[in-house]
C-alpha positions in Angstrom: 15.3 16.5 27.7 12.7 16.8 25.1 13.9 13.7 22.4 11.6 11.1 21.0 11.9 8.6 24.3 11.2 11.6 27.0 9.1 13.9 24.9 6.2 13.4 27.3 8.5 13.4 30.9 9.7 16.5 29.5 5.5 17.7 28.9 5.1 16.5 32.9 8.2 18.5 34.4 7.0 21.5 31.9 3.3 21.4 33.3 4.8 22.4 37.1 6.9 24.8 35.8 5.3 27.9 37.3 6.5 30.8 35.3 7.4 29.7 31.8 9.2 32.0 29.1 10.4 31.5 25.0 13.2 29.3 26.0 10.9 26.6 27.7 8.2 26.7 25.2 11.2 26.5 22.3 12.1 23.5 24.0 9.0 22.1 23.8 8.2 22.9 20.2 11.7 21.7 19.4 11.0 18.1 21.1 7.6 17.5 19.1 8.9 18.6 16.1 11.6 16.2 16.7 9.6 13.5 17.7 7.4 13.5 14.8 4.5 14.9 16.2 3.9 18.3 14.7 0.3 18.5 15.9 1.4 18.9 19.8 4.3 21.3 18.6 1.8 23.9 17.3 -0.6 23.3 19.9 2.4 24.6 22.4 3.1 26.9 20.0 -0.9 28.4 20.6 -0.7 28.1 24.0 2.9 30.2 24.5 1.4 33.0 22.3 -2.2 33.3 24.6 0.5 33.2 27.7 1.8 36.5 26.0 5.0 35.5 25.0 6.5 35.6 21.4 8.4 33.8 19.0 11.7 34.2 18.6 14.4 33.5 15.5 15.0 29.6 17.4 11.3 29.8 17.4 9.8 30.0 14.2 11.9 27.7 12.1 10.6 24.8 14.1 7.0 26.0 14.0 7.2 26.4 10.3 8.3 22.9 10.1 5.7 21.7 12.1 3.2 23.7 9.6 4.7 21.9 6.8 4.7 18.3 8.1 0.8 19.0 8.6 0.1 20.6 5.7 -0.4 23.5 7.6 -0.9 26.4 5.4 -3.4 28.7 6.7 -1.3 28.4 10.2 1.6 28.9 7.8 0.2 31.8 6.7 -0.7 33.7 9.8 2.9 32.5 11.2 4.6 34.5 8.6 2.3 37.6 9.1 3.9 37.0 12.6 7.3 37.2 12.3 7.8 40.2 9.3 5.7 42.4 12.5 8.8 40.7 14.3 11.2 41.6 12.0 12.5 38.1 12.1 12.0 37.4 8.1 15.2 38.3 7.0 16.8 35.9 9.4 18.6 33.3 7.2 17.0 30.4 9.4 13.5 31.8 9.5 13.5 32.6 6.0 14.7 29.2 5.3 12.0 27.9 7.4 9.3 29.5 4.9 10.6 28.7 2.2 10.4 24.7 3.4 6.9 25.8 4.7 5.6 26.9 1.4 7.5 23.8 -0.6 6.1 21.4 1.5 2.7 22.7 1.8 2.5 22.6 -2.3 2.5 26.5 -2.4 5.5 27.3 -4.6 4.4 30.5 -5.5 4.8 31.7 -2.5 8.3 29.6 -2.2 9.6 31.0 -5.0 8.8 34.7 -4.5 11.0 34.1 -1.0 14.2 32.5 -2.2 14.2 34.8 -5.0 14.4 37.8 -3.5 16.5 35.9 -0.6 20.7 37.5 -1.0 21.4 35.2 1.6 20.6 32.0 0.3 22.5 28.7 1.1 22.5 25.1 0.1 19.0 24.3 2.6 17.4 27.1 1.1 18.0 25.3 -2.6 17.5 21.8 -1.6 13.9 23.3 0.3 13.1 24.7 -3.5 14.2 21.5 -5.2 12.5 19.4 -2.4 9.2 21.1 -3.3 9.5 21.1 -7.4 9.8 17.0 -7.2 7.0 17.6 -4.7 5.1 18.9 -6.9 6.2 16.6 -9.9 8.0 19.5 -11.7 10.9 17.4 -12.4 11.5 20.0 -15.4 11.6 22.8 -13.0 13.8 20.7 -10.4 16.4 19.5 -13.0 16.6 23.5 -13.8 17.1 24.5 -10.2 19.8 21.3 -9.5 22.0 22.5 -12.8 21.9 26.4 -11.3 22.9 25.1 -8.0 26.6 26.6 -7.1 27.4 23.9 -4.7 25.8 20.4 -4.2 25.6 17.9 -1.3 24.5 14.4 -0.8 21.1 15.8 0.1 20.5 17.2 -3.0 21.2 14.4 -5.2 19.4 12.1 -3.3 16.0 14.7 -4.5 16.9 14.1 -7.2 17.2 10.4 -7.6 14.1 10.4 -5.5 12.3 12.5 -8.1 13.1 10.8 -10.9 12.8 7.1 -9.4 9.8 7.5 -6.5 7.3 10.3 -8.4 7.9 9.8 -12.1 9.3 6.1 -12.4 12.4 7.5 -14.6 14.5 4.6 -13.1 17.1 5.4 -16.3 17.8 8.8 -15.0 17.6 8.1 -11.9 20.9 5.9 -12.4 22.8 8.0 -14.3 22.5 10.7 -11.1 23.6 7.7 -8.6 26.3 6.4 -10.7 27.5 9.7 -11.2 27.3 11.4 -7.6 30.7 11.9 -6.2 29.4 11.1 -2.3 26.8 8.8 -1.0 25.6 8.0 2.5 22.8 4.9 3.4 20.0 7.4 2.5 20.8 7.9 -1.5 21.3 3.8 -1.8 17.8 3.5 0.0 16.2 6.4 -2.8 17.9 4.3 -5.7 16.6 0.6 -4.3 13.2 2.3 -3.9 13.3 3.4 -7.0 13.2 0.0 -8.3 11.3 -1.7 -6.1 8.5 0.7 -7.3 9.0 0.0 -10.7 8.5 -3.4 -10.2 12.9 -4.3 -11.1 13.4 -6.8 -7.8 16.2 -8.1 -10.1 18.4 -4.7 -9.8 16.8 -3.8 -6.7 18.3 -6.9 -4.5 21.7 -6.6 -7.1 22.1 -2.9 -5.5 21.4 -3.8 -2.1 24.2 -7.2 -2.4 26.5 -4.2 -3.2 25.7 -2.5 0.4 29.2 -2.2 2.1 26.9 -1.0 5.3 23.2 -1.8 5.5 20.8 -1.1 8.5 16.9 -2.3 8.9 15.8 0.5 6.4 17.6 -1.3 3.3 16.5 -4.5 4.4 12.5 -3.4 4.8 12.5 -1.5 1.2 13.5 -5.0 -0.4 11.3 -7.4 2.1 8.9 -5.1 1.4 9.5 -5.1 -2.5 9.4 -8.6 -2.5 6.3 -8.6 -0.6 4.6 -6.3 -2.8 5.7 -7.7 -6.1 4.4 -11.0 -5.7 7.6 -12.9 -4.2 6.2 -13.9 -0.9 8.7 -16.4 -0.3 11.9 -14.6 -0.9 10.1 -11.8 1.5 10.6 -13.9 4.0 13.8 -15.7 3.7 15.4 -12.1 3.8 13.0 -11.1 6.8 14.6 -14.6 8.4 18.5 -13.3 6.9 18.0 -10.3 8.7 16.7 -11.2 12.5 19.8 -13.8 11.7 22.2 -10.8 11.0 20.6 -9.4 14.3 19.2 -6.4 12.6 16.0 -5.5 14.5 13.0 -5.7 12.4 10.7 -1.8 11.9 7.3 -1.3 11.3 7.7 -1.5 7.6 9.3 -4.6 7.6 7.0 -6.4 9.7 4.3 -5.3 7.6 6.1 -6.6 4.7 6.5 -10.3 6.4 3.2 -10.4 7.7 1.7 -9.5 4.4 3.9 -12.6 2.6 2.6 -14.7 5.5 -0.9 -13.9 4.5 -0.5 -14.8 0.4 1.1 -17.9 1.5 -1.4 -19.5 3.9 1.6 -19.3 6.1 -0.3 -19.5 9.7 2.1 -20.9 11.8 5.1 -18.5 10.4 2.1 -15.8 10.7 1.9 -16.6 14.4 5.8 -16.2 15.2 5.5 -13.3 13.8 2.7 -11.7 15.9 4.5 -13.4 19.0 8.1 -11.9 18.2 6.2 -8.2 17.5 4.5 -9.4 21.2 7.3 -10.8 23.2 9.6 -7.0 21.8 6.5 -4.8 22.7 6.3 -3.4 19.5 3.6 -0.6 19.2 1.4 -1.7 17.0 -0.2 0.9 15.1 -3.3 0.7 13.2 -1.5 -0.5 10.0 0.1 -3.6 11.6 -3.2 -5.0 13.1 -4.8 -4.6 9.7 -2.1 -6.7 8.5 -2.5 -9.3 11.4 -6.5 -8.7 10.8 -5.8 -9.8 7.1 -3.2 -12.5 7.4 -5.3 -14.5 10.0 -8.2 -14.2 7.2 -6.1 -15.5 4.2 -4.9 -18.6 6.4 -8.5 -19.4 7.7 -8.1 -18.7 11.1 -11.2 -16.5 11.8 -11.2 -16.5 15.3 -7.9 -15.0 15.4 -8.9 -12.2 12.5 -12.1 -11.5 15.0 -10.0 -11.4 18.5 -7.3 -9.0 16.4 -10.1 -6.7 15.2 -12.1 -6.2 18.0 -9.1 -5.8 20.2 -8.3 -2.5 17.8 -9.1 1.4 19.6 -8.7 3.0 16.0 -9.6 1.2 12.9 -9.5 2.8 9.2 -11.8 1.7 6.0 -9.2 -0.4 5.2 -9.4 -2.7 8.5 -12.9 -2.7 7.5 -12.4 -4.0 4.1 -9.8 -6.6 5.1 -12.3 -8.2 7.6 -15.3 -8.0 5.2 -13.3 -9.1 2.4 -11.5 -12.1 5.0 -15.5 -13.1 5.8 -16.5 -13.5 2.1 -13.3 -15.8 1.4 -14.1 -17.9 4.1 -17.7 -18.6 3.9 -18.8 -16.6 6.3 -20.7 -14.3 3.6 -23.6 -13.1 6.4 -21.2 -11.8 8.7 -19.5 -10.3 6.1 -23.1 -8.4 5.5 -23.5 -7.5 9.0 -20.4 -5.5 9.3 -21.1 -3.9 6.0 -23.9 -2.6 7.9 -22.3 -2.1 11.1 -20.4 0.4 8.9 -23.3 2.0 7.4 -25.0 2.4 11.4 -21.7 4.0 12.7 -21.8 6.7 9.3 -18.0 5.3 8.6 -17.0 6.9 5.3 -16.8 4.2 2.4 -14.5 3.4 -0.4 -14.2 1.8 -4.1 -12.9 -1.6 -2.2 -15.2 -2.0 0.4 -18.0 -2.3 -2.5 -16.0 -4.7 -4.3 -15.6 -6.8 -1.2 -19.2 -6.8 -0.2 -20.8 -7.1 -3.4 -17.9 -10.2 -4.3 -19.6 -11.6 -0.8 -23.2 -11.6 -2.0 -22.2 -13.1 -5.4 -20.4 -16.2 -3.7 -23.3 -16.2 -1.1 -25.9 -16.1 -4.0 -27.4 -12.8 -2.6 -28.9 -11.6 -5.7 -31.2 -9.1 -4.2 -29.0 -7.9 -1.5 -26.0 -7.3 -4.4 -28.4 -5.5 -6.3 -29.7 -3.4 -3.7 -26.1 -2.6 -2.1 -24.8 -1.8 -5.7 -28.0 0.9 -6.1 -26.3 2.0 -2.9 -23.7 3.2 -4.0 -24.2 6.6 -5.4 -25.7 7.5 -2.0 -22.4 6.9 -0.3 -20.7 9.3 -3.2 -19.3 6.5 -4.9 -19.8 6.4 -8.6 -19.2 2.5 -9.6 -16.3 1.2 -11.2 -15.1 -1.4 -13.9 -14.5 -3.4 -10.8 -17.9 -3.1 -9.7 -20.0 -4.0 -12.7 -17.3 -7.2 -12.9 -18.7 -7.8 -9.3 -22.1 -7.3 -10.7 -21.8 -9.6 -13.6 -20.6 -12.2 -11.6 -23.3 -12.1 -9.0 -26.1 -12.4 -11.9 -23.9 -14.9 -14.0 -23.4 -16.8 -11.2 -26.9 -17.6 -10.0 -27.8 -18.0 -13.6 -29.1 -14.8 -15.1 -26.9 -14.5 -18.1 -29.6 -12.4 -19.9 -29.6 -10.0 -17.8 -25.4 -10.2 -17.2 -25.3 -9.4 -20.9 -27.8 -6.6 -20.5 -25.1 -4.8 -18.1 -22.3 -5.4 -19.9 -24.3 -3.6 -22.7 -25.5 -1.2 -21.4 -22.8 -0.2 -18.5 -21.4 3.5 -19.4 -17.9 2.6 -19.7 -16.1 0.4 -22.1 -16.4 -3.4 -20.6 -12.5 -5.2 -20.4 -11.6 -8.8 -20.9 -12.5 -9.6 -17.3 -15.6 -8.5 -17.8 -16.5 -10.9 -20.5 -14.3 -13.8 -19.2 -16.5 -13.5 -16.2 -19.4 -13.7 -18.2 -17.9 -16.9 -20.1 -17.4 -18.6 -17.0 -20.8 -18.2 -16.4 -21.8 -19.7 -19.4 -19.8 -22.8 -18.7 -21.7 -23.1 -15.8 -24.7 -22.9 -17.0 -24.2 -24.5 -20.5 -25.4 -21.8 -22.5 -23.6 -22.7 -25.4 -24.7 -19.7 -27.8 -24.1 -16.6 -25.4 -20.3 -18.2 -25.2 -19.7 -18.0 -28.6 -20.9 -14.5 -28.3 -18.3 -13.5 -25.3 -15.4 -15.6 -27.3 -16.1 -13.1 -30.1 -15.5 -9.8 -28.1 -12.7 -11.3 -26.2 -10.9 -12.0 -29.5 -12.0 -8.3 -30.7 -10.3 -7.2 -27.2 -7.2 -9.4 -27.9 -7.5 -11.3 -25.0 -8.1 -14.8 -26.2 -5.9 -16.9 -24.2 -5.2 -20.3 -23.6 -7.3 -20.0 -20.6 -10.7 -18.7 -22.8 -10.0 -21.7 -25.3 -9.9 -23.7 -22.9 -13.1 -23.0 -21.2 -14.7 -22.7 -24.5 -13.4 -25.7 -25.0 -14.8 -27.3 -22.1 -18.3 -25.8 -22.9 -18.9 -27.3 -26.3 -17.7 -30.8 -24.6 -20.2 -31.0 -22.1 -22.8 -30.0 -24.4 -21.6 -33.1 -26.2 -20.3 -31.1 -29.5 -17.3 -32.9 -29.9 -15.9 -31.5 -33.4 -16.0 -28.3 -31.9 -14.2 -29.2 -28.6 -11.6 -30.8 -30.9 -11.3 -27.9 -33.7 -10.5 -25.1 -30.4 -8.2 -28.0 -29.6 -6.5 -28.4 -32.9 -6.6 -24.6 -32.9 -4.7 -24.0 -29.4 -1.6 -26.5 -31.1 -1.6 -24.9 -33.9 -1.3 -21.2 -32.3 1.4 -23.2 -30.1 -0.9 -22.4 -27.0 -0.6 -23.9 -23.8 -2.5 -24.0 -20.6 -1.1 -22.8 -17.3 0.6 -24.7 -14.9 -0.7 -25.0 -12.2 1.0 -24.4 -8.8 0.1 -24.8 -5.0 2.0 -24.0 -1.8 1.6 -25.3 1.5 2.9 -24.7 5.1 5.0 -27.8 6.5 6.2 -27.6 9.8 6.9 -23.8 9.3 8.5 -24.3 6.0 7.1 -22.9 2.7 7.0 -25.4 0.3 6.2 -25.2 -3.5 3.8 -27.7 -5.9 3.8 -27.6 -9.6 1.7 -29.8 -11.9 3.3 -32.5 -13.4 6.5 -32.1 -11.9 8.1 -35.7 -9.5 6.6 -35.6 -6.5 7.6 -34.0 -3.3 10.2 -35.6 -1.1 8.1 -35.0 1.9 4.7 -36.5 0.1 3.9 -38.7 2.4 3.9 -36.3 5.1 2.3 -33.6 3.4 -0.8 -36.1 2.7 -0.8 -36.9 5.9 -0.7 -33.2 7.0 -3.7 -32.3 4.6 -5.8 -35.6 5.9 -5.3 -34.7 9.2 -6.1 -30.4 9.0 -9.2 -28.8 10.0 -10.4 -25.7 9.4 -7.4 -25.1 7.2 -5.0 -24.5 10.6 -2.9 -27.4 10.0 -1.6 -27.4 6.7 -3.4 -24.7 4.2 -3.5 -24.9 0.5 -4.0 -21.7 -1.9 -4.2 -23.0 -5.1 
């Protein structure tokens, strides 16, 4: 009775139980446990031990893992002072159940100490201790405990590869252990995709998955997903469109993934079927996938929708914060973005790194000079020290309303090292303002830094032309051929009619050109058709 869908009948029919016993609590802590919500399991687990009852050996190894999925150790602790008075510890289950305790709570001290002196052990005990060394990045350790190991399953390779591919990056070894594994089920192909959808390898990643015999919405989220996060919006969501085709039903994680492709695209209509289908299904949206809707109504331009989304939201984290502070500043809207910043501050919500960057980007595009320098100051009083990616925020905020001077003076003076996007900012600056002597300056420690692109001769370029020095536009010129650079092409994409399409300079024009003018003369506000150059 207690499984994921009935967990909370089975909570009601316990409630007019009169007199209750170890077997009906078990069956309680067993159901939250299994329904992912540890927190309710121990909190049964409390009240069965102020009834008067005790634990038992079916007892303890579901508490434990309830422990460990919390991080639980002090409760971990005082379970296992428990149960030795119980004379349950030499149970092969219970025993087992600490030892995954400990692993999972980072404590393999303690871990180790148990399955040491443990005659009894068996293949969970070992994949617990091998679970907690990759844990705990001790692939060294791990590698040592997997060679030892007198029998292997599927589970324990799949550590492995996860070790090696998820925490360290070792995609090489990780390989060799998939290649060489004698069984594998769905769960060891999803560890070795991962893998390289983490390293950034979509390439190997989508050749693995093509070589699925049996696939289900898990393999297809880790590569819409990959896709998503690795800069290939558009291939996100042709396989998020392959799959509701194949009449796989889409997760959480996929969703996410297609929502998030929708929002680097300008994709609103697609957006909008989206948020419809998760609707019309009665997915539960959790705070995660209304951050996502929050930000992909921003990054199309429609506002109203990011506001309706947002406010609509119980729970919100500082990163649903960020997205609709950061969503304001892109679109204009730079005094609202200021006035949740300080809705923010009122309500004592704890702050991060980003949500400076996004404010502080919002007063530079606003030309708040005062207000960026006064919300920078801020910062230390929030416990944030700032970042390379707040003294670029800072730079730009003076550079842009003109105050190169004192942009150089930060740069100088800032106590870490200043990067190329640091000075490139303040070279953007100068072209600007035409301060033709300052950008010779900033050319000078970009080419120290090795990071003196076609894009920075360009500009530099540009600034000696419209100060009307021609021979020293044309000798940066005769430079960039001679060096064989080139400038970037440029690209666009726009939504038609639900489609995706693609832009890039120079190349014959569009078949659909005459209705994608049409479509751009015709837009408002951005919800029609939506450019992101």
């Amino acid at each position: 009775m207690s499984t994921t869908s009935n967990i909370t009948y089975a909570e009601i029919v316990f409630a007019h139980i009169e007199q209750t016993n170890t077997f009906v609590y078990n069956t309680m802590v067993k159901g939250y446990v299994s329904s992912s919500n540890p927190k309710k399991a121990l909190h049964f687990y409390v009240k069965m031990r102020k009834d008067g009852l005790v634990g038992d050996n079916y007892t303890y190894p579901f508490v434990l893992k309830a422990c460990g999925m919390t991080g639980g150790l002090w409760e971990g602790r005082e379970i296992h002072g428990e149960l030795i008075k119980g004379g349950f510890d030499w149970d092969v289950y219970v025993r087992n159940g600490l030892i995954g305790m400990y692993c999972r709570c980072g404590e393999m001290g303690c871990a180790t100490v148990l399955f040491v002196g443990f005659h009894c052990k068996d293949l969970v005990s070992w994949n617990f201790m091998l679970g907690g060394c990759v844990g705990c990045g001790d692939m060294e350790e791990a590698q040592r405990l997997f060679d030892e190991m007198p029998k292997r399953d599927v589970v324990s390779w799949s550590i492995m590869i996860d070790g090696y591919g998820k925490k360290i990056g070792d995609v090489i070894r990780a390989r060799a252990l998939f290649d060489t594994m004698p069984l594998r089920d769905l769960v060891t192909w999803h560890s070795m995709i991962y893998a390289y959808t983490k390293a950034g390898d979509m390439i190997a990643a989508r050749q693995l998955f093509d070589e699925m015999e049996e696939k289900n919405v898990v393999s297809w989220s880790i590569v819409i997903d990959g896709y998503a996060q690795h800069g290939n919006p558009k291939e996100a969501l042709n396989m998020f469109r392959q799959m509701l085709c194949k009449g796989v039903k889409p997760d959480k994680i996929s969703m996410v993934g297609a929502i998030s492709s929708c929002a680097q695209l300008g994709a609103l209509d697609q957006g909008r079927w989206i948020h419809m289908y998760m609707k019309k299904n009665r997915m539960q949206l959790d705070v995660v996938a209304k951050t996502a809707l929050v930000d992909m109504y921003m990054k199309c331009g429609s506002i109203n929708e990011a506001c309706t989304m947002f406010n609509s939201m119980i729970e919100r984290n500082v990163i649903t914060w960020n997205v609709m502070i950061a969503g304001l500043g892109i679109n204009g809207l730079e005094k609202a973005a200021l006035e949740y910043f300080a809705r923010m501050e009122m309500r004592g919500i704890r702050m991060d790194d980003l949500i400076f960057v996004s404010v502080l980007t919002a007063c530079s595009h606003a030309g708040f000079v005062a207000e960026g320098l006064n919300i920078f100051d801020r910062m230390r009083t929030h416990g944030i020290e700032p970042k390379l990616e707040h003294y670029g925020c800072l730079i730009d905020l003076l550079g842009r309303a003109g105050k190169l001077n004192q942009a150089q003076i930060v740069i100088q003076t800032m106590p870490m090292k200043p990067n190329s996007e640091l000075w490139g900012s303040l070279l953007l600056a100068c072209h600007t303002h035409s301060n033709v002597a300052l950008a010779e300056v900033v050319v000078e420690r970009l080419v120290e830094l090795k990071a003196d692109d076609s894009g920075v001769y360009v500009l530099m370029s540009n600034i000696y032309a419209n100060a009307r020095m021609w021979e020293c536009a044309l000798k940066i010129r005769k430079l960039m051929m001679e060096r064989k650079m080139r400038k970037e092409t440029g690209k666009s994409v726009m939504e038609v009619d639900g489609e995706i399409e693609e832009f890039i300079s120079g190349k014959k024009p569009h078949i659909q050109c005459e209705e994608i003018e049409s479509s751009l003369e015709s837009s408002e506000g951005g919800n029609v058709g939506r450019i992101l150059e």
